[in-house]
Structures are given as C-alpha cells and as structure tokens.
C-alpha positions as CSV (number, residue, x, y, z in Angstrom):
1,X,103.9,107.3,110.0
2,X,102.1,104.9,107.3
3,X,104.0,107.6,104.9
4,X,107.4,107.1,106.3
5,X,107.1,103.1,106.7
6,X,106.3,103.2,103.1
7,X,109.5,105.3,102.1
8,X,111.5,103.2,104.2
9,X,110.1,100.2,102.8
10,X,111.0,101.1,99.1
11,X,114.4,102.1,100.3
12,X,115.2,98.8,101.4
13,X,113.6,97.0,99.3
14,X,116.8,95.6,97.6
15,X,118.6,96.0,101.0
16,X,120.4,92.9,102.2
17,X,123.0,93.1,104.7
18,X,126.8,92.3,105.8
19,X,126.1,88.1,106.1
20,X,123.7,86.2,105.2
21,X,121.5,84.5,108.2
22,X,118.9,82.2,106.6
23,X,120.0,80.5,103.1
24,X,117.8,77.8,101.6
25,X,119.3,75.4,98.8
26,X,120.2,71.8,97.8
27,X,123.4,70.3,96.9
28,X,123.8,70.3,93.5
29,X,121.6,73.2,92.7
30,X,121.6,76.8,92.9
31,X,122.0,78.9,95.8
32,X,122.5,82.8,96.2
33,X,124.3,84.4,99.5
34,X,123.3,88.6,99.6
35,X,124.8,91.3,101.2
36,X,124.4,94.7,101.8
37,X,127.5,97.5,101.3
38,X,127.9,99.7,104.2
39,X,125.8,97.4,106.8
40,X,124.5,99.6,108.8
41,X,123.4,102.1,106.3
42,X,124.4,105.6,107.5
43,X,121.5,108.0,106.7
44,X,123.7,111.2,105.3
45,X,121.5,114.6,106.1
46,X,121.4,116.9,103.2
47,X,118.8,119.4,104.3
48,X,115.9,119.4,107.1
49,X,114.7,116.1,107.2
50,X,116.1,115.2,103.7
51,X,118.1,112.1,103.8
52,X,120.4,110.1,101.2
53,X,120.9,106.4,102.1
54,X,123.9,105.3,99.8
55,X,124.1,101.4,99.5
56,X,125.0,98.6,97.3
57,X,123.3,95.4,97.4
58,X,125.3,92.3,96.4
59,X,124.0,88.7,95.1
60,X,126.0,86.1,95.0
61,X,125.6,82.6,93.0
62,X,127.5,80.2,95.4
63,X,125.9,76.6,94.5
64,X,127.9,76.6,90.8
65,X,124.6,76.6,88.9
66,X,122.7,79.5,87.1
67,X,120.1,80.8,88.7
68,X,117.7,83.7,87.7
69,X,115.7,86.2,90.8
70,X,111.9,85.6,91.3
71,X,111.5,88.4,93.4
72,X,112.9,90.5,96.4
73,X,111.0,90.7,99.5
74,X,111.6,93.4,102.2
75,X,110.0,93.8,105.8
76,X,110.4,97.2,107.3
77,X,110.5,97.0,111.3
78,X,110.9,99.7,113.8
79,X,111.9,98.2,117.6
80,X,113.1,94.7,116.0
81,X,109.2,93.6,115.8
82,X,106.7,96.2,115.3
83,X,106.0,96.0,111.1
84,X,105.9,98.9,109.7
85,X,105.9,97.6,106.1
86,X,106.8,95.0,103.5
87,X,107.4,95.1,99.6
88,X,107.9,92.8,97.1
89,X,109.0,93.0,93.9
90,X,109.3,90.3,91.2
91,X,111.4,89.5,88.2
92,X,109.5,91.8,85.6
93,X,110.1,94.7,88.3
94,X,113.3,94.2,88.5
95,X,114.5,94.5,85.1
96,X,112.1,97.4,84.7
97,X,114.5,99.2,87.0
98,X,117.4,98.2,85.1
99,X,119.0,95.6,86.5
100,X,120.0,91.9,85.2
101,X,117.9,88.8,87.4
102,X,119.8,86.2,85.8
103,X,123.3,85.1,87.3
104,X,125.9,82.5,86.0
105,X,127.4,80.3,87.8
106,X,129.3,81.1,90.7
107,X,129.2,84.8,89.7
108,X,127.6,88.0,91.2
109,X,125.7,91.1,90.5
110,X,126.0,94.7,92.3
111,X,123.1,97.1,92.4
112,X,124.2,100.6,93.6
113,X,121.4,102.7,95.3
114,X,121.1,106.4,97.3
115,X,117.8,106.8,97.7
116,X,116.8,110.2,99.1
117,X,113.6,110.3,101.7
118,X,112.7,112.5,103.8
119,X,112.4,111.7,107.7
120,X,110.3,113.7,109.7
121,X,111.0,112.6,113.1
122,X,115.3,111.0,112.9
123,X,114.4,109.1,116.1
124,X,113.6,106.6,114.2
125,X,116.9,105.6,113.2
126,X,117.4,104.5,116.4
127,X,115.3,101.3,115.8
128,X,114.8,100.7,112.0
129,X,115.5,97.4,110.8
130,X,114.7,95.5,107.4
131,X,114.3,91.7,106.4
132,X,115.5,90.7,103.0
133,X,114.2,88.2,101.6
134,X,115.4,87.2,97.9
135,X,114.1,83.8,95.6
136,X,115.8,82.7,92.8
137,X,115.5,79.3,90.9
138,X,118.5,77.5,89.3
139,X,118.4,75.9,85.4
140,X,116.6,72.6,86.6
141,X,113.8,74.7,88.2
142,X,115.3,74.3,91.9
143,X,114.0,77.2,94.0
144,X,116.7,79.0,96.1
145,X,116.4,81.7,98.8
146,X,119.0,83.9,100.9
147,X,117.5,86.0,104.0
148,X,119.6,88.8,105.5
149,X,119.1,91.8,108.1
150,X,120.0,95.1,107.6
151,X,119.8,98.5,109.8
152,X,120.1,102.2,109.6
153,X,121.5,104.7,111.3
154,X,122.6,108.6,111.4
C-alpha cells in the first residue's frame, strides 16, 4: 500500500482540479486560480494493472500582477480522509522537469501529463482523492496560494 500511495502521490502531484475551492490573495497583488483537465481523471487500463492517467494541469494569473511558483503541494487521500501521502515540490523542481514557474500578468501556463502506474488492487479508484495546494509570490514579494480537489476514477 505505502508503494501505491507513493505512485499516486507523484501522479498528482501537479494535479489541481475543475474549480478552484480555497484561493488566498490581496487586492492589488498576485493571485493564481488552478485547474485540472479532465476532473475526474479517468485511469485508462493498458495492461494488468498498468494504468495511464492523462491530465493537464492549468495555472492561472488572475490578480494582473506577475507572479512566479514556490512550490506545489499534493495530499493523496483514500475515503476523503485517510492520508495516504503528500509531496511537495519547489521552484528548482519544477523547472528541472521542464516547465516555466514564472507567469505574467493575467496569463496562464498548461502542463500536460499521462503518467503510467501500476495499480494492484483498482478498488481503489473508488475513493482516491488529492489536495492541491500551489504558492506563488507576485513582483512586490506578495505570497499567493490556490487550493483545489481532484479525483480518479476507471
């Protein structure tokens, strides 16, 4: 199990999802919406108990300032509260994967995933959740935070 919390975890790890349902920002600063594409995440079989979790994760600069990612946070649950993991990454992690952390203002950035994992036992699906959590801070050093849900099913 402590294997397959840690796949999922990694697999969401960028995952935010459809809306956005904690945001944290000041007028006149900063602030980034996120949002997950497909929300749920449909687990696609491709052998066994291999599975490929296509998804793109959205952020969004909405407060008209730039603002540059701190790190991505992601809390795996199975049954909407029993943790079965959490990941973070920060900045320098982030562009090591190949993405951009800084946005302009008012503009957003798209980071297309299908992560294969295997799943030993697909019950799972029936109760695997994740909580995004991503920082940012604008150009006057303003921190900024968006906090979404996401699921996954077969």
């Amino acid at each position: 199990m402590r294997k397959l919390a840690l796949s999922l975890t990694l697999l969401l790890a960028f995952a935010g999802c459809g809306g956005s349902t904690g945001v944290s920002s000041m007028p006149g600063h900063g602030a980034i919406a996120i949002e997950v594409i497909p929300n749920p995440i449909v687990a696609i079989n491709t052998s066994g108990d291999t599975y490929d979790l296509p998804f793109v994760v959205v952020i969004r600069e909405t407060g008209g300032r730039p603002v540059t990612v701190q790190h991505v946070t992601a809390t795996v649950f199975l049954g909407g509260g029993f943790q079965l993991g959490r990941e973070a990454w920060d900045a320098n992690q982030i562009r090591a994967l190949g993405y951009n952390t800084t946005l302009a203002p008012n503009s957003e950035t798209r980071y297309k995933f299908s992560p294969r994992k295997a799943v030993p036992d697909d019950r799972v699906f029936g109760g695997l959740s994740a909580e995004l959590e991503v920082v940012a801070i604008d150009d006057t050093g303003m921190e900024t935070s968006a906090r979404t849900k996401v699921t996954v099913r077969k």
